[in-house]
C-alpha positions as CSV (number, residue, x, y, z in Angstrom):
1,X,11.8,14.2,16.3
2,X,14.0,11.1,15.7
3,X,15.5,10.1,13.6
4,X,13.7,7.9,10.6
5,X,15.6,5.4,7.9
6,X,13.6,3.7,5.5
7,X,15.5,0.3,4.4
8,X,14.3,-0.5,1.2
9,X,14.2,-0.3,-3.0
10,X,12.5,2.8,-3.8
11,X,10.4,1.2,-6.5
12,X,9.0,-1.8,-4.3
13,X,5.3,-1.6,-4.1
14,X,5.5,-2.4,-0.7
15,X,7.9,0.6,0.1
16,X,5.3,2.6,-1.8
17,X,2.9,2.1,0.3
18,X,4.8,3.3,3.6
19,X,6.1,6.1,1.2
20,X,2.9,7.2,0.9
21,X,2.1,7.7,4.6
22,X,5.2,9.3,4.8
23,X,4.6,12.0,2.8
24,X,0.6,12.5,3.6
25,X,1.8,12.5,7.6
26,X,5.1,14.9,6.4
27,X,7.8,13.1,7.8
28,X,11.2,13.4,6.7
29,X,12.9,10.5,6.6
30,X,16.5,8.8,5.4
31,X,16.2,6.3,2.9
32,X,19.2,3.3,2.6
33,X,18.9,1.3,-0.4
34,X,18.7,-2.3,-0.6
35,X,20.4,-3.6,-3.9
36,X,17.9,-6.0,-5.0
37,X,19.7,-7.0,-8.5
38,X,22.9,-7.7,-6.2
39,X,20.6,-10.2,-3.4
40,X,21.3,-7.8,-0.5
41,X,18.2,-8.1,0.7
42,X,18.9,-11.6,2.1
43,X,22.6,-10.6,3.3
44,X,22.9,-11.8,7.0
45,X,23.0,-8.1,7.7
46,X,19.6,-7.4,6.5
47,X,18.4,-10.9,7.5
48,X,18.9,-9.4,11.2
49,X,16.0,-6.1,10.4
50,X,13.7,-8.3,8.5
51,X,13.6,-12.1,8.4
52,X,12.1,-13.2,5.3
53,X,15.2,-11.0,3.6
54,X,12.4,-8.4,2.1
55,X,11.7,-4.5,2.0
56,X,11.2,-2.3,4.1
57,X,12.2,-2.2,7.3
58,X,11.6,1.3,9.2
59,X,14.6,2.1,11.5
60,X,13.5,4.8,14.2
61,X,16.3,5.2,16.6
62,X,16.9,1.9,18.1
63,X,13.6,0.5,17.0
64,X,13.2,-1.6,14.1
65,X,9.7,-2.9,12.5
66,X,9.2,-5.2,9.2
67,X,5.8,-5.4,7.1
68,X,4.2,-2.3,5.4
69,X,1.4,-2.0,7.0
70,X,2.6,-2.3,10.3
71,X,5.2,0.3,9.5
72,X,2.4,2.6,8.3
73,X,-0.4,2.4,11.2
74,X,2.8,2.8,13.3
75,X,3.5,5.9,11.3
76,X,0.7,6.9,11.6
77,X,-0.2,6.6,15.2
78,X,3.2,7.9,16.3
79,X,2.7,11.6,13.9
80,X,-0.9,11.7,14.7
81,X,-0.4,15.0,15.5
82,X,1.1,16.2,11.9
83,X,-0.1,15.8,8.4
84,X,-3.2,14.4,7.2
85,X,-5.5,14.2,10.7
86,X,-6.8,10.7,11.3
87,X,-5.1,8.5,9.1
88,X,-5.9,5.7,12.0
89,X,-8.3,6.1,14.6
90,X,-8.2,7.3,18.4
91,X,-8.4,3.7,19.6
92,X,-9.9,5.0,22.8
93,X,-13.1,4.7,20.0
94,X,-14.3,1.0,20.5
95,X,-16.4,1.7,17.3
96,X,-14.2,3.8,15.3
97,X,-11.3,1.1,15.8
98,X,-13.6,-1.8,15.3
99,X,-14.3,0.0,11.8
100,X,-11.0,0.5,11.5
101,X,-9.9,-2.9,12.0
102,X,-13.0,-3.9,9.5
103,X,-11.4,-1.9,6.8
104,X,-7.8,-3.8,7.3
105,X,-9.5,-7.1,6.6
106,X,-11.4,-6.2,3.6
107,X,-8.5,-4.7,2.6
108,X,-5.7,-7.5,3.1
109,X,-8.4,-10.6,2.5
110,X,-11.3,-9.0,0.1
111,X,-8.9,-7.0,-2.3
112,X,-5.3,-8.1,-1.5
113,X,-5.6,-11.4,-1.8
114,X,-7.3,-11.7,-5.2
115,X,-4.9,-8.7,-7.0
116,X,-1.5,-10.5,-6.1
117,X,-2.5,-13.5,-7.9
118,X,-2.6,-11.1,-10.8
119,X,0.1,-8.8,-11.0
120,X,2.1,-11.2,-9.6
121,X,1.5,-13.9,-12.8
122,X,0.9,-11.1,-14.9
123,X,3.7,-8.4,-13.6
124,X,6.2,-9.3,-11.3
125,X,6.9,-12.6,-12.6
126,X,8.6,-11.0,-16.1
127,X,10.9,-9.5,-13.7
128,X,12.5,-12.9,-12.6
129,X,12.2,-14.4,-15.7
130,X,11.7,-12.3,-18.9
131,X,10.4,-14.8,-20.9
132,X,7.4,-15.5,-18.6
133,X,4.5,-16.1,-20.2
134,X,1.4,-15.4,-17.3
135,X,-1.6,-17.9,-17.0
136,X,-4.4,-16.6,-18.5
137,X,-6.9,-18.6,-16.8
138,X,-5.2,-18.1,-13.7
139,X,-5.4,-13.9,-14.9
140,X,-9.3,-14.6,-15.4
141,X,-10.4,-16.5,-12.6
142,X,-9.0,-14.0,-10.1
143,X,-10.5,-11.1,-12.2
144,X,-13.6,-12.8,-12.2
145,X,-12.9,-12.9,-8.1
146,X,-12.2,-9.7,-7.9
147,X,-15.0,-8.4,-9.9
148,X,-17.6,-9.7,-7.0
149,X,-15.5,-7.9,-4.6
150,X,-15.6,-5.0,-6.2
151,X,-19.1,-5.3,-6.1
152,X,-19.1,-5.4,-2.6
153,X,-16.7,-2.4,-2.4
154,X,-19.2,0.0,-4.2
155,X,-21.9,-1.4,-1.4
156,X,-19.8,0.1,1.2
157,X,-18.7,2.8,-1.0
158,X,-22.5,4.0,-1.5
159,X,-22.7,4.6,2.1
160,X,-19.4,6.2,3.5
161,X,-16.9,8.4,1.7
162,X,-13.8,5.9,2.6
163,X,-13.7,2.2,3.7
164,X,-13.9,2.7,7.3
165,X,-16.2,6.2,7.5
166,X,-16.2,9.5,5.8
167,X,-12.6,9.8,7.2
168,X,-9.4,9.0,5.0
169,X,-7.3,6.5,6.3
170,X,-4.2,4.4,5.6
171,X,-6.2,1.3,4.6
172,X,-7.7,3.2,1.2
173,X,-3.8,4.3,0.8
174,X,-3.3,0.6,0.8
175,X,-5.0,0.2,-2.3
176,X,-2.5,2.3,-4.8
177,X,0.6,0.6,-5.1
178,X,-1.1,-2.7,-6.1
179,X,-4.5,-1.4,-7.0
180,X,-2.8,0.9,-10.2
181,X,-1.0,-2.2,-12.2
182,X,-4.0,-3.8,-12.7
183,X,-4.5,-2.0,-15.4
184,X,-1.1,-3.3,-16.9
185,X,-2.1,-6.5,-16.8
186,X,-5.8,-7.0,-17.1
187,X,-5.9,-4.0,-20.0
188,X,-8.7,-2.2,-18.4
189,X,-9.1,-0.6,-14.8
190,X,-11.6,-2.5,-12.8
191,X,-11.7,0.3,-9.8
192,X,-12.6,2.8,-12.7
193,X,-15.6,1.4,-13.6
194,X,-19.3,3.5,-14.5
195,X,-21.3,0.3,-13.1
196,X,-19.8,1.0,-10.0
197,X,-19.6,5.1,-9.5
198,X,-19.1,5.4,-6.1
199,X,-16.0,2.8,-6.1
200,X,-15.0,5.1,-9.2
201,X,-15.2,8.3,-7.5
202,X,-13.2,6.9,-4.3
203,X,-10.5,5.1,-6.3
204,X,-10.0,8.6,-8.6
205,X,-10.1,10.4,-5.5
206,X,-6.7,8.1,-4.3
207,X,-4.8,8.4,-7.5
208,X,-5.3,12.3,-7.4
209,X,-3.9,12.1,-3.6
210,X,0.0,14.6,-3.7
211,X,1.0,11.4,-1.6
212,X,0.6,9.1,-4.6
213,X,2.4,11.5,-7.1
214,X,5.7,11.9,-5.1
215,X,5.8,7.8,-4.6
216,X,4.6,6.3,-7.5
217,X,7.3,6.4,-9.9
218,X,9.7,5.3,-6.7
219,X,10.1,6.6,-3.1
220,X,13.0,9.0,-2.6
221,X,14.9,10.5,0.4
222,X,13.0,13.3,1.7
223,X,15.0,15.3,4.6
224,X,12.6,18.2,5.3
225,X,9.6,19.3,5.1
226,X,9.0,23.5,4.9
């Protein structure tokens, strides 16, 4: 197995998101912390792995790849053998990838783009400046967004166990590191919702994943696996 090195800050939602895969696929890993606080990530040094100066970047070998969810379905492909089975498809399967590939979009375009307006204004945004106060009509007009999506989510949800099929895969992992400060912001969690039941069940199904325990709070170093 070679040798894995996770460049990142543990408690990055988007290095939560490849922490996940790592630890549903079991793959140790090395992880070298970026300090955030001190601007390293847009150092010339890291500027060379990634560059829009942001984290993660896997390192595997001599092989270096930027952007979370490339990182994952790489992941992901490359351990298919190990860990949770089928966390992306056999893309010999025209229909099982084209599902697949479904699943991204509604993913990245349907859910995605309408929760980062929102934790970013209502979240992240205190982080930079602590006396941020977030839009409340911006906050509203996305949830309102995001509540038709949702709706749309419990269609599909109705029908299949996950996104793409009755099959786990990374894209509902997708969903936690973002999907779980909405409640933060918006005061109520609109994934956990008794109008929608089947959304419900999938999105408790997520949160109760071993994956999402060991990440949530921050990804760590994990060397082995037993």
């Amino acid at each position: 197995m070679s040798e894995l090195t996770l460049h990142a800050v543990g408690i990055s939602t988007c290095t939560k998101r490849v922490g996940i895969i790592l630890h549903e696929k079991q793959i140790p890993f090395k992880l070298a912390p970026i300090d955030f606080m001190a601007g390293k990530h847009k150092s010339p040094e890291h500027l060379e792995k990634h560059p829009f100066g942001q984290v993660p970047v896997l390192e595997d070998d001599d092989f270096f790849l930027f952007e979370s969810r490339a990182i994952s379905k790489y992941l992901a492909t490359k351990y298919a053998a190990q860990g949770t089975p089928n966390l992306v498809p056999d893309f010999s399967d025209l229909k099982a990838t084209a599902k697949f590939e479904q699943a991204s979009s509604v993913e990245s375009f349907d859910f995605e783009a309408v929760v980062y307006p929102i934790i970013m204004d209502g979240f992240f945004a205190k982080f930079g400046d602590p006396a941020h106060v977030p839009n409340q009509a911006l906050l509203a007009k996305h949830a309102e967004i995001l509540e038709g999506k949702l709706d749309g989510y419990e269609r599909i949800l109705s029908k299949q166990k996950y996104l793409a099929g009755d099959n786990i895969t990374v894209v509902d992992l997708f969903h936690l590191p973002h999907g779980t400060i909405l409640p933060v912001v918006l005061g109520k969690d609109p994934l956990d919702n008794e109008k929608r039941p089947h959304l419900a069940r999938w999105w408790k199904d997520l949160q109760a994943r071993p994956s999402w325990a060991a990440v949530k709070d921050g990804v760590e170093e994990k060397e082995r696996y037993d």
